[in-house]
C-alpha positions in Angstrom: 0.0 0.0 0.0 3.2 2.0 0.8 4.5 1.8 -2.5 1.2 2.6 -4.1 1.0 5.9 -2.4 4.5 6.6 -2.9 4.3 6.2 -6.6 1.0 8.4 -7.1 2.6 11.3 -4.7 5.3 11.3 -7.2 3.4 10.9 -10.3 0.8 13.6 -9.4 1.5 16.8 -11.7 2.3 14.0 -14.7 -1.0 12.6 -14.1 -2.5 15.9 -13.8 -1.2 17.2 -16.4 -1.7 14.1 -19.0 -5.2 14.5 -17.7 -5.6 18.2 -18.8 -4.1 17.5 -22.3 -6.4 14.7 -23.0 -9.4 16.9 -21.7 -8.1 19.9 -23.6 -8.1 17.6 -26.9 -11.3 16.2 -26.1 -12.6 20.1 -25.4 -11.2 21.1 -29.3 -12.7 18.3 -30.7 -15.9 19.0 -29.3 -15.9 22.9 -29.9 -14.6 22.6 -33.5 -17.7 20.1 -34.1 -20.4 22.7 -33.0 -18.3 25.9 -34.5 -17.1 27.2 -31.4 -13.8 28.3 -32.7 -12.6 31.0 -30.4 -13.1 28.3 -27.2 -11.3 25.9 -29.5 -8.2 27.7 -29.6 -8.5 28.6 -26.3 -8.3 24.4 -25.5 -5.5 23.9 -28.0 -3.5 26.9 -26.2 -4.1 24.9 -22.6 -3.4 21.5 -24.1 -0.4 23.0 -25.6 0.3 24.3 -22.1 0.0 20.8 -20.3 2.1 19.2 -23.0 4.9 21.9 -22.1 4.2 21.2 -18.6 4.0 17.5 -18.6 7.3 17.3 -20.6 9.0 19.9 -18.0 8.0 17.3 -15.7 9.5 14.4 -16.3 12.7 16.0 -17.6 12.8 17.6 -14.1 13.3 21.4 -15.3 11.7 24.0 -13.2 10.6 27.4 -14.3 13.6 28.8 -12.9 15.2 26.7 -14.7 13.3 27.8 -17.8 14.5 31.5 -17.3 18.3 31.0 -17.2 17.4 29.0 -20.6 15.9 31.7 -22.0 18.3 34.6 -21.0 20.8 32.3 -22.8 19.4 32.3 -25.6 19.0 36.3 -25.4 22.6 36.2 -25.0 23.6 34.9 -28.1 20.9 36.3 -29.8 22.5 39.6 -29.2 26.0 38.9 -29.5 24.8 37.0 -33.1 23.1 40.4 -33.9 26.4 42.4 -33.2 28.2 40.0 -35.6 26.2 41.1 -38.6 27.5 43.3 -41.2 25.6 46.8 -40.2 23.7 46.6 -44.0 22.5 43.5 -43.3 19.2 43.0 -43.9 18.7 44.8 -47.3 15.9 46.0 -47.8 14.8 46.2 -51.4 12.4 48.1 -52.9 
């Protein structure tokens, strides 16, 4: 029983969110049918969220984790765009 409760403690937010994408698909299924398609975007933008979520999950990266990721990638971004030749891009007309 020990082990049971164990392994659903630790699989809680993974369950969750599994749960929430496969309601979220059901959701834009069921929207797109009756021609609801503002609410059905809204469901593919939260199953989109769980499936961000649930993948965050199991790889074990937290959202702090998320912003030293992206400030990164600002980084090089930056120092990429201070590379560039200063005509670059061409605009022609």
């Amino acid at each position: 029983m020990a082990t049971i409760t164990t392994s659903v403690m630790l699989m809680r937010w993974p369950l969750v969110s599994a749960g929430l994408m496969f309601l979220a698909s059901t959701l834009n299924i069921q929207f797109r049918k009756s021609d609801y398609v503002g609410l059905a975007v809204i469901s593919t933008l939260l199953g989109m969220i769980a499936a961000f979520w649930f993948a965050m999950n199991l790889l074990g990266i937290s959202m702090a984790d998320v912003s030293v990721i992206l400030h990164n990638a600002k980084g090089v971004m930056v120092e990429t765009m201070g590379q560039l030749p200063p005509e670059w891009p061409v605009v022609v007309t």
